[in-house]
N, C-alpha and C positions, 0 to 999 in steps of 0.2 A: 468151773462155771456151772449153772445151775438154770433153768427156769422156771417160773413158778405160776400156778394159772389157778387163780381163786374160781369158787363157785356157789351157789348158795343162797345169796342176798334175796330180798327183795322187802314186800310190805309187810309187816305183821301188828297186830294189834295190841296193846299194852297187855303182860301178863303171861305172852302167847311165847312159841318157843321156834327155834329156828339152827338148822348146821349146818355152819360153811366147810369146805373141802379147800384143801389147798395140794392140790398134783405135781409134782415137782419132776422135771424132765432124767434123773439122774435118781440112783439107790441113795436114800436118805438114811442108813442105815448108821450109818458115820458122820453125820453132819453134826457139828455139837450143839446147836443148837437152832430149834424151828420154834416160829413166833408167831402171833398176831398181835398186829398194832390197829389205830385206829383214828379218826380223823375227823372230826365233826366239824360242821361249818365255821370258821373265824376261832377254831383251836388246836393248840399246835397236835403235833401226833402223839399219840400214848398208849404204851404198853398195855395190853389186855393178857397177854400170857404166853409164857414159851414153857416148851417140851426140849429138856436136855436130854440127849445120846445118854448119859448116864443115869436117867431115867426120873431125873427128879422134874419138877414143873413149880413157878413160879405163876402167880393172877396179879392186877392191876387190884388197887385198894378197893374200887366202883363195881370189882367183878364176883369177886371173891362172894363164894357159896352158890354163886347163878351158873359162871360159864365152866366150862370144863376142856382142857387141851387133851387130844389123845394122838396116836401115832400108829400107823399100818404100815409097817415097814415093807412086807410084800406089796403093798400097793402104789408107796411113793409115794401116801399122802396123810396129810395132817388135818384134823380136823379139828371145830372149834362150836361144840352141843353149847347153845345159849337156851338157858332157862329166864322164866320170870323177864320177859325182857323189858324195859323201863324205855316211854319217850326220850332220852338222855343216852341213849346206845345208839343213837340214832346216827349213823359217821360212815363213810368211806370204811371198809377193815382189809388191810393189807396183810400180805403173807409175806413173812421174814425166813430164810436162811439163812446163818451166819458160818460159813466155809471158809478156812486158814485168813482169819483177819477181814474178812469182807464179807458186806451185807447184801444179801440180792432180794430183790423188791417183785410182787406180781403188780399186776394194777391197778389189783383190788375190785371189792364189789360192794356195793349201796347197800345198806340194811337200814329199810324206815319201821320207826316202831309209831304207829299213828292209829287213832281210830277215826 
């Protein structure tokens, strides 16, 4: 088992840049895979990016060349550098664990992109 505890969100401006944290209560050092999803008002949840144990990383099509997944294995946490960030990023972002078949969820935190 795992828990995960976003950090980060808040308000920023179109253009502007922002880094969520995701802390995870357990060495992620093995996990195969740490994610960020995302969630915007009246749409369903969508993949923004994971960081696989074997080091490779996937982006969401809307993400790809802005946001960036990294991993601090000593620190337990994942992070998730948004560039350029667009009103349309505007969502809930949830932190993803996937450990032997199962997904563990943080609560996630608000990210408004508004001027």
């Amino acid at each position: 088992q795992v828990q995960l505890v976003e950090s980060g969100g808040g308000l920023v401006q179109p253009g502007g840049s922002l880094r969520l944290a995701c802390e995870a209560s357990r060495s992620i050092f093995s996990i195969t895979a740490m994610g960020w999803y995302r969630r915007a008002p009246g749409n369903q949840r969508e993949l923004v990016a994971v960081s696989r144990s074997a080091g490779s990383a996937d982006y969401g099509d809307s993400v790809k060349g802005r946001f960036t997944i990294s991993r601090d294995n000593a620190k337990n946490t994942v992070y998730l550098q948004m560039n350029s960030l667009k009103p349309e990023d505007t969502a809930v972002y949830y932190c993803d664990a996937f450990v032997t078949g199962i997904h563990y969820w943080g609560k996630g935190t608000l990210v408004t992109v508004s001027s």
